[in-house]
Jmol script that loads the backbone (N, CA, C; Angstrom):
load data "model"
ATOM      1  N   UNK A   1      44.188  28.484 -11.912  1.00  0.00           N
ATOM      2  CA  UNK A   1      42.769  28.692 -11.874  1.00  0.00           C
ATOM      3  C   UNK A   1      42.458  29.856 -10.926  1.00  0.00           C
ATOM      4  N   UNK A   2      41.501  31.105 -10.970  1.00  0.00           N
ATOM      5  CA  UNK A   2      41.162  31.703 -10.338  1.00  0.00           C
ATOM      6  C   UNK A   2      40.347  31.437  -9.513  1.00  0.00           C
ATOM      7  N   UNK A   3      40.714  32.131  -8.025  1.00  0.00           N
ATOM      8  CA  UNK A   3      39.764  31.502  -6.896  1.00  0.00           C
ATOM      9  C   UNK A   3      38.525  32.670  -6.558  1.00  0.00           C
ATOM     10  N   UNK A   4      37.753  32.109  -5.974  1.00  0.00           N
ATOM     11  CA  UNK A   4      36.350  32.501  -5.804  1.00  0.00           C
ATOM     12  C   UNK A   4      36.841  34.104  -5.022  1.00  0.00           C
ATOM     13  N   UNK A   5      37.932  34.410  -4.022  1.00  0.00           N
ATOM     14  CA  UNK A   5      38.521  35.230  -3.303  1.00  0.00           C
ATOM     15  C   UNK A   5      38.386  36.596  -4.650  1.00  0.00           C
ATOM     16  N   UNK A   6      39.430  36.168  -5.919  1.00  0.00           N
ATOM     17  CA  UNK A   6      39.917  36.528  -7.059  1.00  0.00           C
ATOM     18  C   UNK A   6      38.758  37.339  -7.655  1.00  0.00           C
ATOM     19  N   UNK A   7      37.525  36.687  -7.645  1.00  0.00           N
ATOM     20  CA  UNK A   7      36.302  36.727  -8.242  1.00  0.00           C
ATOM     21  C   UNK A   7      35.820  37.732  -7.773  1.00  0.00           C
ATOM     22  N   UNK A   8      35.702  37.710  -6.658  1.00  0.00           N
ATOM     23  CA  UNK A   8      34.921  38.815  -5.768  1.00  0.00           C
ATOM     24  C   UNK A   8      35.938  39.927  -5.482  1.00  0.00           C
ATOM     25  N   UNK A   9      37.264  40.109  -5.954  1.00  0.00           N
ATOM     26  CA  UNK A   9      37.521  41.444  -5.133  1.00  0.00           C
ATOM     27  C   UNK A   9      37.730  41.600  -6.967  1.00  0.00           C
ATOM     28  N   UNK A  10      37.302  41.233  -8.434  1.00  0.00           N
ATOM     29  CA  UNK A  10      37.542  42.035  -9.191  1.00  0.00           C
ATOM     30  C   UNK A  10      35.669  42.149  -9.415  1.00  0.00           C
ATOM     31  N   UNK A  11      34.741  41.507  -9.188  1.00  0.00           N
ATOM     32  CA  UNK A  11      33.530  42.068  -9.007  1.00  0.00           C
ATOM     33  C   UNK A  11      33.158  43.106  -8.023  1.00  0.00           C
ATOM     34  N   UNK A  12      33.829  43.359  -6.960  1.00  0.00           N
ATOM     35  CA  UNK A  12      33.866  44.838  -6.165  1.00  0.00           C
ATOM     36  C   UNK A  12      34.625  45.596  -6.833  1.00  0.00           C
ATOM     37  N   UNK A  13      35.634  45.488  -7.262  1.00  0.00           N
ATOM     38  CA  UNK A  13      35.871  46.600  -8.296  1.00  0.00           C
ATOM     39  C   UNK A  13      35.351  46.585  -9.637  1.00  0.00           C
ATOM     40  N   UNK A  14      34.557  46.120 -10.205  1.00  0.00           N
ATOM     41  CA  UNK A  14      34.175  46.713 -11.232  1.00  0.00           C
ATOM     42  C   UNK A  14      32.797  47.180 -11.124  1.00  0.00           C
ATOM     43  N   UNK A  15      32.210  47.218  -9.544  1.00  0.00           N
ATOM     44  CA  UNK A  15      30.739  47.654  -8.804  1.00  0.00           C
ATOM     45  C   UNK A  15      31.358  48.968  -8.549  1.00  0.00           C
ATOM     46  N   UNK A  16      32.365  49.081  -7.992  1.00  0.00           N
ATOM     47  CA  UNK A  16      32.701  50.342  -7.805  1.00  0.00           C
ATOM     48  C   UNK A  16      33.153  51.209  -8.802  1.00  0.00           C
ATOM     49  N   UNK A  17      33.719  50.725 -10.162  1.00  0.00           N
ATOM     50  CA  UNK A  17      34.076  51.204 -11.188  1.00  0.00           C
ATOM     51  C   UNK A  17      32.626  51.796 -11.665  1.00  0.00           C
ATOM     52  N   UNK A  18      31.735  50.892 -11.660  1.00  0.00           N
ATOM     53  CA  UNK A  18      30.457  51.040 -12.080  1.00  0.00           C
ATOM     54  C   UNK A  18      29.820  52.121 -11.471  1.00  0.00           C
ATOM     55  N   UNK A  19      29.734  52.134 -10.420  1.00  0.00           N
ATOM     56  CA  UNK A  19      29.514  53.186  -9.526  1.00  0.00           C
ATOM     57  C   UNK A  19      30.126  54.564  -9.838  1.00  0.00           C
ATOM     58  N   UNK A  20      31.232  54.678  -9.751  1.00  0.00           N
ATOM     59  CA  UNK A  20      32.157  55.960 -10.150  1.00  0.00           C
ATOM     60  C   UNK A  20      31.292  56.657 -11.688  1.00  0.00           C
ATOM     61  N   UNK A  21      31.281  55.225 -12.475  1.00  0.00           N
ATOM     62  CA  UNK A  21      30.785  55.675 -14.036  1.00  0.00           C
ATOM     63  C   UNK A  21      29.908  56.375 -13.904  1.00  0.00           C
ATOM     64  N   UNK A  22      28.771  55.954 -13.049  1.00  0.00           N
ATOM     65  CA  UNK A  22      27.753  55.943 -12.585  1.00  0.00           C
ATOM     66  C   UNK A  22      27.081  57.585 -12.447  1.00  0.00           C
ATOM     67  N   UNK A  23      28.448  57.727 -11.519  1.00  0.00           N
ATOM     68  CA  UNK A  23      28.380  59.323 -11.100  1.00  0.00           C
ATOM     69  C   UNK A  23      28.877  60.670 -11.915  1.00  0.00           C
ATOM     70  N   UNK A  24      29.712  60.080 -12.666  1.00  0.00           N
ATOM     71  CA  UNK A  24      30.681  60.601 -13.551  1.00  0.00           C
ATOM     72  C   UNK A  24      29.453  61.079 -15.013  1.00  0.00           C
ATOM     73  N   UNK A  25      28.468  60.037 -15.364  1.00  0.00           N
ATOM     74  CA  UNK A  25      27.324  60.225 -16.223  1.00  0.00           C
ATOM     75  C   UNK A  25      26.500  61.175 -15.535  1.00  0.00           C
ATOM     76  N   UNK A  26      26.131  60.748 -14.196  1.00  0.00           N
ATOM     77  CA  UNK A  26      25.249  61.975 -13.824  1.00  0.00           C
ATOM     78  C   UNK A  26      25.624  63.485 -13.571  1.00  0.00           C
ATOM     79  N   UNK A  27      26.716  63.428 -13.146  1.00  0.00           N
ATOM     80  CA  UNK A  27      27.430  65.063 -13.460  1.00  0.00           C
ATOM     81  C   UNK A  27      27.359  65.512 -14.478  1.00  0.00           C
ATOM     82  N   UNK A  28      27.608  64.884 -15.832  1.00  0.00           N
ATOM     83  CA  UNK A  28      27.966  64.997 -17.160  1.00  0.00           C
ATOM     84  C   UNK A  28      26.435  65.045 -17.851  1.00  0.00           C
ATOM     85  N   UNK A  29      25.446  64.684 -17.213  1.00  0.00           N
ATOM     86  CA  UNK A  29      24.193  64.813 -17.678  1.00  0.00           C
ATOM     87  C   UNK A  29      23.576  66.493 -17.013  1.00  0.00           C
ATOM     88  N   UNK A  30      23.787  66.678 -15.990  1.00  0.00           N
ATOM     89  CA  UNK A  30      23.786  67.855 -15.479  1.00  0.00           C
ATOM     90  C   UNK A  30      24.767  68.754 -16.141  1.00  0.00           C
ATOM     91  N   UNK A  31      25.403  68.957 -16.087  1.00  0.00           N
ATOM     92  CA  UNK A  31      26.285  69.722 -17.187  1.00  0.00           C
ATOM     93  C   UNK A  31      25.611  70.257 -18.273  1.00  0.00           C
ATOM     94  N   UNK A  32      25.466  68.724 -19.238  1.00  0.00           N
ATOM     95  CA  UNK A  32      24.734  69.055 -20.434  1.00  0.00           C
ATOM     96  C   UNK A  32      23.424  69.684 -20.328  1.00  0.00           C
ATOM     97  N   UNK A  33      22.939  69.602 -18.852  1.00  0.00           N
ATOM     98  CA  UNK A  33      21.372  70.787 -19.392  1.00  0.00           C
ATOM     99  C   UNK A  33      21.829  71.870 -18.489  1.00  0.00           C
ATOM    100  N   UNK A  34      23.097  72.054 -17.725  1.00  0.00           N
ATOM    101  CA  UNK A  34      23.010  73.989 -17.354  1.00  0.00           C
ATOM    102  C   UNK A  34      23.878  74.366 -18.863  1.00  0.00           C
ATOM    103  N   UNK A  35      24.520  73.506 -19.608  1.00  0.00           N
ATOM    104  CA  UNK A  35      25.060  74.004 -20.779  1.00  0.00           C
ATOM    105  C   UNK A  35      24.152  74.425 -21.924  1.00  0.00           C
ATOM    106  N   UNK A  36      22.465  73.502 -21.830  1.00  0.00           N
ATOM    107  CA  UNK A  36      21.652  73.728 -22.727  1.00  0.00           C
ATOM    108  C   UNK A  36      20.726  74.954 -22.717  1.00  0.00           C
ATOM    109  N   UNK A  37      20.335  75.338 -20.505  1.00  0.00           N
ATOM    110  CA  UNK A  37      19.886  76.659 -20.587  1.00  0.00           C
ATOM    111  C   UNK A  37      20.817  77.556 -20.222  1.00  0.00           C
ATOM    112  N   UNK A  38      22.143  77.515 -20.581  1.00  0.00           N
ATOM    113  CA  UNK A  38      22.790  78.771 -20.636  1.00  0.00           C
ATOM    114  C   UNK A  38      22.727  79.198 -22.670  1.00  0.00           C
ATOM    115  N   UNK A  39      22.433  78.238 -23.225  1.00  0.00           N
ATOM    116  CA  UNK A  39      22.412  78.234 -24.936  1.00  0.00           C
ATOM    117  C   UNK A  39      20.919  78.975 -24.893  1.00  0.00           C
ATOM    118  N   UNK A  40      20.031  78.350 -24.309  1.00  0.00           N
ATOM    119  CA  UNK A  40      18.646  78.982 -24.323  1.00  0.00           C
ATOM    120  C   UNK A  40      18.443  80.607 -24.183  1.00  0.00           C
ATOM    121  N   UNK A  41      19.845  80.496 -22.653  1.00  0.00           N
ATOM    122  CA  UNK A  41      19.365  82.227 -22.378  1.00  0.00           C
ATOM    123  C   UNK A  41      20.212  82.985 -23.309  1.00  0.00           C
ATOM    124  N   UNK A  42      21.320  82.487 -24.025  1.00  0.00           N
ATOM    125  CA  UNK A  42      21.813  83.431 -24.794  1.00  0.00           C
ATOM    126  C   UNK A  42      21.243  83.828 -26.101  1.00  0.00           C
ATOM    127  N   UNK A  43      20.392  82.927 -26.313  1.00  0.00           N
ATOM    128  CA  UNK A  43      19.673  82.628 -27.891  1.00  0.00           C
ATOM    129  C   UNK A  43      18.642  83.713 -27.328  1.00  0.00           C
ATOM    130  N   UNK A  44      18.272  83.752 -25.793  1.00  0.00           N
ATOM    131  CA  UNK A  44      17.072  85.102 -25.761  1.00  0.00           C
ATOM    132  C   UNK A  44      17.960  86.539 -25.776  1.00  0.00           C
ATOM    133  N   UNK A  45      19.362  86.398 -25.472  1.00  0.00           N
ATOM    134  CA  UNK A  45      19.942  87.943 -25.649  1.00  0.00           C
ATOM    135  C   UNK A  45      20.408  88.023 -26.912  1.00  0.00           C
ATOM    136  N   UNK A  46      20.856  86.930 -27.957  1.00  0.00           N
ATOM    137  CA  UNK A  46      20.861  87.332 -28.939  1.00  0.00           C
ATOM    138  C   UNK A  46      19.782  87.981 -29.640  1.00  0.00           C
ATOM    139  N   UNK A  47      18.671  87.233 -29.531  1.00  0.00           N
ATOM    140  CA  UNK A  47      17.309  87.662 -29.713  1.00  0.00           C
ATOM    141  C   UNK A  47      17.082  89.274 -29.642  1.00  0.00           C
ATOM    142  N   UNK A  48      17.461  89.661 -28.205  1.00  0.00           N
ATOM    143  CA  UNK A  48      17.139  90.922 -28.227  1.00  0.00           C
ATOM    144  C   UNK A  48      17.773  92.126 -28.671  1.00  0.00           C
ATOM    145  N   UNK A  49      19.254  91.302 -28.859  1.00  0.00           N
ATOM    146  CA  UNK A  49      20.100  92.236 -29.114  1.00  0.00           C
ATOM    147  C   UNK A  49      19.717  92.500 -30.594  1.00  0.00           C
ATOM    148  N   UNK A  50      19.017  91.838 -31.614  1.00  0.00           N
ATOM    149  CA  UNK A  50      19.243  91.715 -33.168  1.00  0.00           C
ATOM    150  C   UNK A  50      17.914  92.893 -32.997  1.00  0.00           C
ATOM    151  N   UNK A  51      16.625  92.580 -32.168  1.00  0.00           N
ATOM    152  CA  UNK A  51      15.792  93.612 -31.578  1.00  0.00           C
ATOM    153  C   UNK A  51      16.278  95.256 -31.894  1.00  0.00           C
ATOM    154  N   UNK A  52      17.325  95.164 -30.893  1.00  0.00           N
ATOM    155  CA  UNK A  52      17.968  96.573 -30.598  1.00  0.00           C
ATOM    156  C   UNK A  52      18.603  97.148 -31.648  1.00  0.00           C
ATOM    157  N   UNK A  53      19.708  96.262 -32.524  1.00  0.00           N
ATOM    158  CA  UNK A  53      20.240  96.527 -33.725  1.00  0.00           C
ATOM    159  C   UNK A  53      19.213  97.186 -34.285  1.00  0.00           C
ATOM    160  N   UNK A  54      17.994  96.630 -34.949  1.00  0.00           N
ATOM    161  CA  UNK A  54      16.811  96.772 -36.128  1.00  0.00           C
ATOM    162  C   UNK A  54      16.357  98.110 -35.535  1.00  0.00           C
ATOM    163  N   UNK A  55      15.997  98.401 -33.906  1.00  0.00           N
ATOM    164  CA  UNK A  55      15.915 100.010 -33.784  1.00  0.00           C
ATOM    165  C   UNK A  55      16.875 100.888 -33.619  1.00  0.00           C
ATOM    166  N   UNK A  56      18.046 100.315 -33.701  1.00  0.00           N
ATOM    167  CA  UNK A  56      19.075 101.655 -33.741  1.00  0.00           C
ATOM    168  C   UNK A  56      18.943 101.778 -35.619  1.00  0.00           C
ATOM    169  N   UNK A  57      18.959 100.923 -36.456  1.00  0.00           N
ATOM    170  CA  UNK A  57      18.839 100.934 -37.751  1.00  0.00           C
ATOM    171  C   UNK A  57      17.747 101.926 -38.306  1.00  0.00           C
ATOM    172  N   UNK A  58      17.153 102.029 -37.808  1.00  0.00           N
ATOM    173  CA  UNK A  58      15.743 102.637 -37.779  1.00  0.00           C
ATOM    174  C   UNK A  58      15.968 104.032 -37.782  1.00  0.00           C
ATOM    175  N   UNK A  59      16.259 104.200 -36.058  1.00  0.00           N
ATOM    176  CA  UNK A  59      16.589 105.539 -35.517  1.00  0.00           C
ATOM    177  C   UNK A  59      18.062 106.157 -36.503  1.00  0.00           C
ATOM    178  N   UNK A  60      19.200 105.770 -37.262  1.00  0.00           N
ATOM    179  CA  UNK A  60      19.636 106.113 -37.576  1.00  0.00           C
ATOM    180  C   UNK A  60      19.842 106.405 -38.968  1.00  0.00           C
ATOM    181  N   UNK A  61      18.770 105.905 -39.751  1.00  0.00           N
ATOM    182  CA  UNK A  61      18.609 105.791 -41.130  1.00  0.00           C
ATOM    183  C   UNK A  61      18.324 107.495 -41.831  1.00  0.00           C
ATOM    184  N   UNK A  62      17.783 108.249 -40.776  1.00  0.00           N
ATOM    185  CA  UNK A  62      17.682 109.618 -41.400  1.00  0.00           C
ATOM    186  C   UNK A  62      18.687 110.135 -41.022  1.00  0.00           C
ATOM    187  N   UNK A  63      19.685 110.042 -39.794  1.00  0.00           N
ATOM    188  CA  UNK A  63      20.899 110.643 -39.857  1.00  0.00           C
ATOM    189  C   UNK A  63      21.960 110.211 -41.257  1.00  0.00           C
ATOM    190  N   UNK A  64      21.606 109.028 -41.746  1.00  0.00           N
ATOM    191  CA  UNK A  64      22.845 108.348 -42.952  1.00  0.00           C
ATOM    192  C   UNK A  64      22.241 109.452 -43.751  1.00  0.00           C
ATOM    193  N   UNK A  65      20.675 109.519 -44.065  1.00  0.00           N
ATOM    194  CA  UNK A  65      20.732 110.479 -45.384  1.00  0.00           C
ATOM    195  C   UNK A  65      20.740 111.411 -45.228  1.00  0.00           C
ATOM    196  N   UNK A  66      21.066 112.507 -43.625  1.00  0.00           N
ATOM    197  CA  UNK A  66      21.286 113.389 -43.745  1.00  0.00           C
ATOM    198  C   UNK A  66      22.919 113.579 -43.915  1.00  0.00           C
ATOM    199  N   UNK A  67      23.904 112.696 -43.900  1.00  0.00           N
ATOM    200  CA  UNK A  67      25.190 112.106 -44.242  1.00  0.00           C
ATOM    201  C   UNK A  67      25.661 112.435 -45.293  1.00  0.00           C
ATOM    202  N   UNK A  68      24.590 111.531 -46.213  1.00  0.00           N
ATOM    203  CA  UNK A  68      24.677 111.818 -47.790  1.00  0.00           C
ATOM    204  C   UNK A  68      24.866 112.721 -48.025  1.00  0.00           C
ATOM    205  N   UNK A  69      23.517 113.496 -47.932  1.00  0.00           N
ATOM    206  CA  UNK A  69      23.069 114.985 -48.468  1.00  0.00           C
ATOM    207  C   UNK A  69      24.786 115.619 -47.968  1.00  0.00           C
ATOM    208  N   UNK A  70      25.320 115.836 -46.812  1.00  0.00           N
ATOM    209  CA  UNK A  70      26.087 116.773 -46.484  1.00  0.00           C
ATOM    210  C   UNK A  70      27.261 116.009 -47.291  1.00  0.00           C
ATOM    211  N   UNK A  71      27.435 114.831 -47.402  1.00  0.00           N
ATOM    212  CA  UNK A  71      28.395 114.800 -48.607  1.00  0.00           C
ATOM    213  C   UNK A  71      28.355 115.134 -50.170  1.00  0.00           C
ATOM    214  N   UNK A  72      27.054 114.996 -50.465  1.00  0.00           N
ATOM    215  CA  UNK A  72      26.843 115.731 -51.851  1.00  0.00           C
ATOM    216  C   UNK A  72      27.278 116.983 -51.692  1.00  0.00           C
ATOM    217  N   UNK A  73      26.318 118.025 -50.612  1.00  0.00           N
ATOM    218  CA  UNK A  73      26.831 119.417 -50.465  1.00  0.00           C
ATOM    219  C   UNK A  73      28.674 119.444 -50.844  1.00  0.00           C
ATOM    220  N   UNK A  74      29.218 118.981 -49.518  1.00  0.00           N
ATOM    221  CA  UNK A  74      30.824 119.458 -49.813  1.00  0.00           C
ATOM    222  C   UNK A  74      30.965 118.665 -51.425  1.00  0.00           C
ATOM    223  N   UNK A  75      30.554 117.836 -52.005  1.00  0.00           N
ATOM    224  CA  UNK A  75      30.867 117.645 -53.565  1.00  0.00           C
ATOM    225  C   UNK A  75      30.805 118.755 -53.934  1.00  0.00           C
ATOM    226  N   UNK A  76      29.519 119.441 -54.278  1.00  0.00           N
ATOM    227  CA  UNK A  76      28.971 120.640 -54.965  1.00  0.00           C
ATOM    228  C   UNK A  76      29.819 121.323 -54.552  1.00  0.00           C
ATOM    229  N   UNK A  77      29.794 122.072 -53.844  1.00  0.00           N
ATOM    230  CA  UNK A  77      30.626 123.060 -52.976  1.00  0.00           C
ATOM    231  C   UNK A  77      32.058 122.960 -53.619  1.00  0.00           C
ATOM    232  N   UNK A  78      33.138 121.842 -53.806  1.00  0.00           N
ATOM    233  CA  UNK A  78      34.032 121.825 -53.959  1.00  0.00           C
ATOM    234  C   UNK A  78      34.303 122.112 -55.949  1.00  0.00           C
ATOM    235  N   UNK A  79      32.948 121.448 -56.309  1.00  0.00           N
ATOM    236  CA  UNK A  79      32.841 121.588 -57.520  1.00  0.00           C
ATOM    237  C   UNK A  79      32.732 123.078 -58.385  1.00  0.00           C
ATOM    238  N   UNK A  80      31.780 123.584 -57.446  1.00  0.00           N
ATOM    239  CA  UNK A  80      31.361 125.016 -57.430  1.00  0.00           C
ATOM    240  C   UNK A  80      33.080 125.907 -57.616  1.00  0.00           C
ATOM    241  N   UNK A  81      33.700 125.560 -56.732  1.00  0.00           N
ATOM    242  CA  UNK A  81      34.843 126.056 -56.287  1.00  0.00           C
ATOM    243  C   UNK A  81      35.880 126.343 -57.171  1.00  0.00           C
ATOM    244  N   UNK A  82      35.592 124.924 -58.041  1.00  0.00           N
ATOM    245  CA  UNK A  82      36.524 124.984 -59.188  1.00  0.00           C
ATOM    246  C   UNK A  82      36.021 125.267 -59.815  1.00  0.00           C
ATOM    247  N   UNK A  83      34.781 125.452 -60.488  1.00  0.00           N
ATOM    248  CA  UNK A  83      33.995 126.554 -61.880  1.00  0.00           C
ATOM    249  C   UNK A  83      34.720 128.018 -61.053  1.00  0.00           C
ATOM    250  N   UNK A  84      34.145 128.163 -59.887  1.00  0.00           N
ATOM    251  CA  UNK A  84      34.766 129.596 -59.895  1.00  0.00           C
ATOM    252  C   UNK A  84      36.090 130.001 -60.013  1.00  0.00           C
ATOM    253  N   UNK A  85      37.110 129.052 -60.091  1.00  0.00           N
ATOM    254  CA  UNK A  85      38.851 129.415 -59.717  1.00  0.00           C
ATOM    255  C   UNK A  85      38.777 129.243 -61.366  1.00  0.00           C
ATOM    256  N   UNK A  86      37.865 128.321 -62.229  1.00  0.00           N
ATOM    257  CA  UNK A  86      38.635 128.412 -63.495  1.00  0.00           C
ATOM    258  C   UNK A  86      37.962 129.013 -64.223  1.00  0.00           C
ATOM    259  N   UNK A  87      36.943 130.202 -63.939  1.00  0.00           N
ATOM    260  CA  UNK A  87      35.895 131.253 -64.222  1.00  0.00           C
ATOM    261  C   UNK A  87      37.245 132.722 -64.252  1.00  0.00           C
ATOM    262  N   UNK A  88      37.625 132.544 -62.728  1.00  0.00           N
ATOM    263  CA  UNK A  88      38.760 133.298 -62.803  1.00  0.00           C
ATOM    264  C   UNK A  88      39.806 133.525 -63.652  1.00  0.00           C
ATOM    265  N   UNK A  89      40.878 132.129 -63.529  1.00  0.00           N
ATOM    266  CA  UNK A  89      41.775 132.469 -64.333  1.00  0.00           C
ATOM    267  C   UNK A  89      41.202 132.821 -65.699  1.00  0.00           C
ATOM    268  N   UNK A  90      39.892 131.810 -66.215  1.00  0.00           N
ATOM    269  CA  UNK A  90      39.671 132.208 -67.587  1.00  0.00           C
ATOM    270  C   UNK A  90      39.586 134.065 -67.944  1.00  0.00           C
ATOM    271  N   UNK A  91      39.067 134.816 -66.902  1.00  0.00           N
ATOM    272  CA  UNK A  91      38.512 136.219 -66.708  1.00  0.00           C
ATOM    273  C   UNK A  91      40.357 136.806 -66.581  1.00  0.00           C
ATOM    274  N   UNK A  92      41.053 136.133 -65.771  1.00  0.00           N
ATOM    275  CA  UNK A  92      42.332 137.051 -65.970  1.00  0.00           C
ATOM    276  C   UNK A  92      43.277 136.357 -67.597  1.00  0.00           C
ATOM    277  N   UNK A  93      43.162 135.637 -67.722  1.00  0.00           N
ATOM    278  CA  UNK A  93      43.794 135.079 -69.092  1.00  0.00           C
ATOM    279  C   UNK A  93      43.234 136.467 -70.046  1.00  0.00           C
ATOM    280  N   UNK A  94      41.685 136.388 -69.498  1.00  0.00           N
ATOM    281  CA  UNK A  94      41.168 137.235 -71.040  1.00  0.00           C
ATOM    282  C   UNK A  94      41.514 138.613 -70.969  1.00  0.00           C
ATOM    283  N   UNK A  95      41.429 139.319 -69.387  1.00  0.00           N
ATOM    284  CA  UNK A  95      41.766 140.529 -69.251  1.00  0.00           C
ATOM    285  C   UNK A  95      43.560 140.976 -70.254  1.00  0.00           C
ATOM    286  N   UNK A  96      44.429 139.623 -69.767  1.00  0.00           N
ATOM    287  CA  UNK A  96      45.549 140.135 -70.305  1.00  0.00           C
ATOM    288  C   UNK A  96      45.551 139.657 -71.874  1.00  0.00           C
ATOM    289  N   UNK A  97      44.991 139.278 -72.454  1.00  0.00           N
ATOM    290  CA  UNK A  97      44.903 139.184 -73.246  1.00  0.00           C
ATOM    291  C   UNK A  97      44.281 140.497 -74.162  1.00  0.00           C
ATOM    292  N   UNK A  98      43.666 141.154 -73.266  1.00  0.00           N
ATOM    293  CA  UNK A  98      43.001 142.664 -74.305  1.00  0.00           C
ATOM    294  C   UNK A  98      43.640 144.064 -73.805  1.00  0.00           C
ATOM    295  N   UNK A  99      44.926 143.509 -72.639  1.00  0.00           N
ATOM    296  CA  UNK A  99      45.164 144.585 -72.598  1.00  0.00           C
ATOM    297  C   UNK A  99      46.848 144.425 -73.747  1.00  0.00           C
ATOM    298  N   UNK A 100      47.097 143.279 -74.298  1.00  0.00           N
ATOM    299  CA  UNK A 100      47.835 143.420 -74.955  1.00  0.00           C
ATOM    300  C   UNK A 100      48.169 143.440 -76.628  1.00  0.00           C
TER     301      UNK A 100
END
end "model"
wireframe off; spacefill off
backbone 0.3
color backbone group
């Protein structure tokens, strides 16, 4: 049979277990709200950062089509290049052709 002695030193330990829990929840509750406004403040730099994105998007949208354009140019340009090289040979094909 357990004696009254028995009783009381596993009811001080489970006051003190209780206790420990006790503390162990309240840390863990603190935690969870510097964990909730560190989520808060990042949700405001994400915020601003998507901000900043949308004006660099902005600010850079006439450099893309001035991008374009200079890639069409070197198209043309390269295109040009070859009408003229096969403008040529066609002009020397024909030259030797009438001088023979």
């Amino acid at each position: 049979m357990t004696s009254q002695n028995d009783l009381d030193a596993t009811a001080a330990r489970l006051d003190a277990t209780l206790d420990q829990l006790g503390t162990v929840l309240a840390e863990l509750t603190t935690a969870v709200q510097e964990f909730k406004t560190s989520i808060a403040g990042f949700d405001g730099v994400v915020d601003k950062a998507d901000g900043l994105l949308a004006r660099a998007d902005k600010l850079l949208a006439p450099l893309a089509a001035t991008q374009q354009v200079g890639d069409q140019l070197k198209v043309a340009g390269a295109l040009a290049g070859q009408v003229a090289s096969a403008a040529v040979k066609k002009g020397v094909a024909a030259a030797k052709g009438a001088r023979s």
